[in-house]
N, C-alpha and C positions, 0 to 999 in steps of 0.2 A: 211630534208626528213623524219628522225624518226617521228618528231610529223607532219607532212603530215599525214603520213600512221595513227599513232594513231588517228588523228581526221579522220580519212576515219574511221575507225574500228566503234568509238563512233558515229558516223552519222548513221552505217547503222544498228546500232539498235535504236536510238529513234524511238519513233510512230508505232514499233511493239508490239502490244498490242491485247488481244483477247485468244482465246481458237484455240487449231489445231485440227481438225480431223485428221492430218496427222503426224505421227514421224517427230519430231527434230532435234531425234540425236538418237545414239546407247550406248548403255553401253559396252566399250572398253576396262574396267578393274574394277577389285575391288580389295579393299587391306585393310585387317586388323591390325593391329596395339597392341598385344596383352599387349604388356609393353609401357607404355605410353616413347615418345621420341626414342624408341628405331627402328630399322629395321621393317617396315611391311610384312606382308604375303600376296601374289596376289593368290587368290582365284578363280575358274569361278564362285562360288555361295557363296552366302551370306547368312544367316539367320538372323533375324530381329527380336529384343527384344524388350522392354519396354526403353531399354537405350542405343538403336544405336546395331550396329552390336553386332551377339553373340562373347566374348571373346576381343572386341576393347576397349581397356585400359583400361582393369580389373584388372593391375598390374601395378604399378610406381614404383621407386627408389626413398628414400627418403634419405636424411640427417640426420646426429646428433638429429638436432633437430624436428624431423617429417617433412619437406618441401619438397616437393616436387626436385628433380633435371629434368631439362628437357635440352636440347640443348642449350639454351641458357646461361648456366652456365656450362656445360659441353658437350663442341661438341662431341667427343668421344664418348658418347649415340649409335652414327649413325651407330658405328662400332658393336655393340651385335645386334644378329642373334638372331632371336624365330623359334623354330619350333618347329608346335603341330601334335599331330595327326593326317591324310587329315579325318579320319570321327567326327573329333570333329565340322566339318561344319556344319553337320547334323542338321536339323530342331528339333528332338527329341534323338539325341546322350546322352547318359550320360557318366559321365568317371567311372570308375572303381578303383579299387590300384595298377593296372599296369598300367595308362596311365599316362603319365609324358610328362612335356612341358621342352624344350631342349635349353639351352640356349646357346651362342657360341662366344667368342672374340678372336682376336687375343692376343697370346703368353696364354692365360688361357684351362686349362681342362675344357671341357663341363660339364654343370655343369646339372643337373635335378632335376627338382620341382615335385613332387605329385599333379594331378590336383583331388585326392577325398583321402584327409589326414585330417584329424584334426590341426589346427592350433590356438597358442596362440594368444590373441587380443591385438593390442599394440593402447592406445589414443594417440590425441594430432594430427592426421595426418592430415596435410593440402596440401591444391592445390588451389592456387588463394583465393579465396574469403569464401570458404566450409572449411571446417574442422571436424573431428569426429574420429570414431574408424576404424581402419582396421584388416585384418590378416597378423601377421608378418610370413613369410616363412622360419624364422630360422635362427641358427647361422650359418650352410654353405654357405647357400644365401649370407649373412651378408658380412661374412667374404670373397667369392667371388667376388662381387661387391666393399669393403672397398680395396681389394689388386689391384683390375682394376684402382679403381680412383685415390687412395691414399688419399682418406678419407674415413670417419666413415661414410656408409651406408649401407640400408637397401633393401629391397624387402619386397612389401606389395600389398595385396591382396583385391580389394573390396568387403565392407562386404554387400553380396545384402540382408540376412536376417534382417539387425535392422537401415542400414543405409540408408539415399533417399538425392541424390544432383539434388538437381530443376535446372533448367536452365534459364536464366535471363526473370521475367517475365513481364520486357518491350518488348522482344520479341519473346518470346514462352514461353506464361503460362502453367505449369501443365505437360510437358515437365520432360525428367528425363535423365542423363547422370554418366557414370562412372565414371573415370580419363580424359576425353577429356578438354580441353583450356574450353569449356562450352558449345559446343553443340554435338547433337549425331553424326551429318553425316556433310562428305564435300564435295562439287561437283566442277569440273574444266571440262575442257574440252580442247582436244586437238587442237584443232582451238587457244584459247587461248594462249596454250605454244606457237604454231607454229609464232604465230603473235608476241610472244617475241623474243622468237628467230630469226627471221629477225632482228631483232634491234640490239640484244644483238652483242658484239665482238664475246664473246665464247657461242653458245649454251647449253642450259644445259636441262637434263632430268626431269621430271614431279615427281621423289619422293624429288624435294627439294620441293616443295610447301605440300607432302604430303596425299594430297586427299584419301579420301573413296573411291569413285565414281568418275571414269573418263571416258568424251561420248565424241565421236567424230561424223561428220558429221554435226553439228552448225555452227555459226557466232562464229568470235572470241568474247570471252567477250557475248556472248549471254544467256549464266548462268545468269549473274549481272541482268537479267531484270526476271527473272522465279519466279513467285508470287508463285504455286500452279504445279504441276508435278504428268503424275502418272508415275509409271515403274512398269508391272508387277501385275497390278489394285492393287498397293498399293500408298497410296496419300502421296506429300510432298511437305511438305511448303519450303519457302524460306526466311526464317527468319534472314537473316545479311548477310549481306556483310561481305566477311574474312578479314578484316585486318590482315595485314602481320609485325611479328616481324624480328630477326636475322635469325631466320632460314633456310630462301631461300640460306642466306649465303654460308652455310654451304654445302661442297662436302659431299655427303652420302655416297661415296666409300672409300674418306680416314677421315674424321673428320674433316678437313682441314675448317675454314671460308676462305671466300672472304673479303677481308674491304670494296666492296663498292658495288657486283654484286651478284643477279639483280635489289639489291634496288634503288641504282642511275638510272638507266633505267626507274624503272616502276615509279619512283616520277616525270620523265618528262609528262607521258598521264595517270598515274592510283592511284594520289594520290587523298587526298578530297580534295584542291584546286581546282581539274580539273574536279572531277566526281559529286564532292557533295559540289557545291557552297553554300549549306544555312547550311554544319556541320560548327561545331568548329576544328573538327581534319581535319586540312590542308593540315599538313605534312605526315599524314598516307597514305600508299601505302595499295589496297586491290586488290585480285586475290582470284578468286575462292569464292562461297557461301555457307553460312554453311544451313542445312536443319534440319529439324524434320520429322518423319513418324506419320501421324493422326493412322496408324492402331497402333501404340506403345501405344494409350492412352487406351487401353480396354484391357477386360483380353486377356491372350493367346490365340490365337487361330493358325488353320495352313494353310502351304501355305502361311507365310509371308517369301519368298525368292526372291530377286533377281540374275538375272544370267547373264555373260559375253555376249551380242547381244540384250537382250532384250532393244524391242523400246522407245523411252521416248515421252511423247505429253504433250504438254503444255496446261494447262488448263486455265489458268490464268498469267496475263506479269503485272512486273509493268511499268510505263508508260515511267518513264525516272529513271537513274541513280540515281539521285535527287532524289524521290520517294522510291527507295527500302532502306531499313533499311542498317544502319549503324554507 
């Protein structure tokens, strides 16, 4: 019955292809992400940078050694709270020496950051594939996060004056990103979860996958074919398929992985086996697509926001699963 329904799902988007005059889908959430792996922030408005949402993982946790920590080495991430100021959303907000970004774990005192301090530079920081300099946030920071994990770590700051991480330019040249996995944006859509969750034993909610950007009123899996989007007459590409690591795993409310859900699930209708017969990665399960904004490539300008209802239209579909990058 499950892969019934999956092959219903994957059928009724081939051969949708073309441009709409007509909405999609709705924008039914947005959520930033301000410390990379850690708790998101659900926003009604967004503002739009050169590197993905303003404030979306402009801060990671690193290790001993400069590396990055994310969820998959330490699930417990899921469990630190961010909370910034609500007008740090602002299109043209700046911070001040009174505004401070608020950190929050169980059994730990809140900790606060300065978001307009002077900060020393620490090398060597890496995250996948990039590497370079950042701003370290100090030894309270330090020493805050080292007693949470029970190891030697750090809180580190991107440095947007000296440092630029491209984004892979087999699939979005010229392209620019923070601390994100590698791209700016991520889009899912409620149709999607909905159609997992029929499957699944235990249903589960939409911040294990994540996302930037979540619309409802699509096809499930109807993201997977979106070449080109506007929202808000700002244009977005659709540049990869998200392959999905441990982290679906993983309970957001206690830290807790699953060993086998929703990845055993989604490897039966939404692995490359099944979706992308001509990749090499077989075994990979993907949900949700990751985007770029064309308006991110030119200087600032304003009125790059998106808001909670605004419509999406597809400008361009790729043709099959097969087809969209991955």
């Amino acid at each position: 019955m499950a892969m019934e329904k999956a092959a219903s799902f994957l059928s009724s988007l081939l051969g949708r292809g073309g441009g709409s005059p007509e909405p999609v889908a709705t924008v039914q959430s947005i959520t930033v992400y301000p410390i990379k792996s850690c708790r998101g922030i659900s926003m009604p408005q967004a503002a739009i940078t050169s590197t993905g949402f303003r404030w979306d993982r402009h801060w990671m946790v690193v290790n001993a050694k400069g590396r990055a920590v994310t969820q998959r080495a330490e699930p417990t991430l899921a469990l630190i709270q961010v909370e910034l100021p609500p007008e740090a959303f602002a299109e043209d907000w700046q911070p001040t020496p009174d505004d401070h970004m608020v950190i929050r774990a169980p059994g730990m005192e809140p900790l606060k950051i300065p978001l307009a301090s002077e900060c020393s530079t620490i090398y060597d920081v890496s995250v996948w594939e990039w590497s370079g300099s950042a701003y370290d946030e100090g030894p309270e920071a330090a020493e805050w996060f080292s007693t949470f994990f029970g190891n030697p770590t750090r809180l580190v700051r991107f440095k947007e004056e000296s440092e630029t991480r491209l984004t892979d330019p087999d699939y979005a040249r010229g392209y620019k990103t923070m601390f994100s996995d590698g791209f700016p944006f991520l889009i899912t859509s409620q149709g999607s979860l909905d159609a997992l969750n029929e499957i699944l034993k235990e249903p589960i909610p939409i911040n294990r996958f994540r996302p930037n950007i979540l619309v409802e009123g699509c096809h499930p899996y109807a993201e997977d074919l979106w070449k080109t989007i506007k929202i808000n007459k700002l244009t977005f590409r659709g540049v990869k398929l998200c392959g999905r690591c441990k982290v679906p795993t993983i309970n957001q409310e206690t830290g807790i992985p699953s060993p086998t859900e929703p990845t055993e699930t989604l490897q039966t209708y939404r692995s490359g086996e099944v979706l992308l017969p001509s990749h090499k990665k077989k075994r990979q399960v993907y949900f949700g697509q990751n985007l770029a904004c064309k308006e991110s490539l030119s200087a600032n300008g304003k009125g790059r926001i998106i808001k909670v209802g605004d419509p999406v239209y597809v400008l361009q579909s790729f043709s099959s699963t097969d087809e969209a990058p991955a």
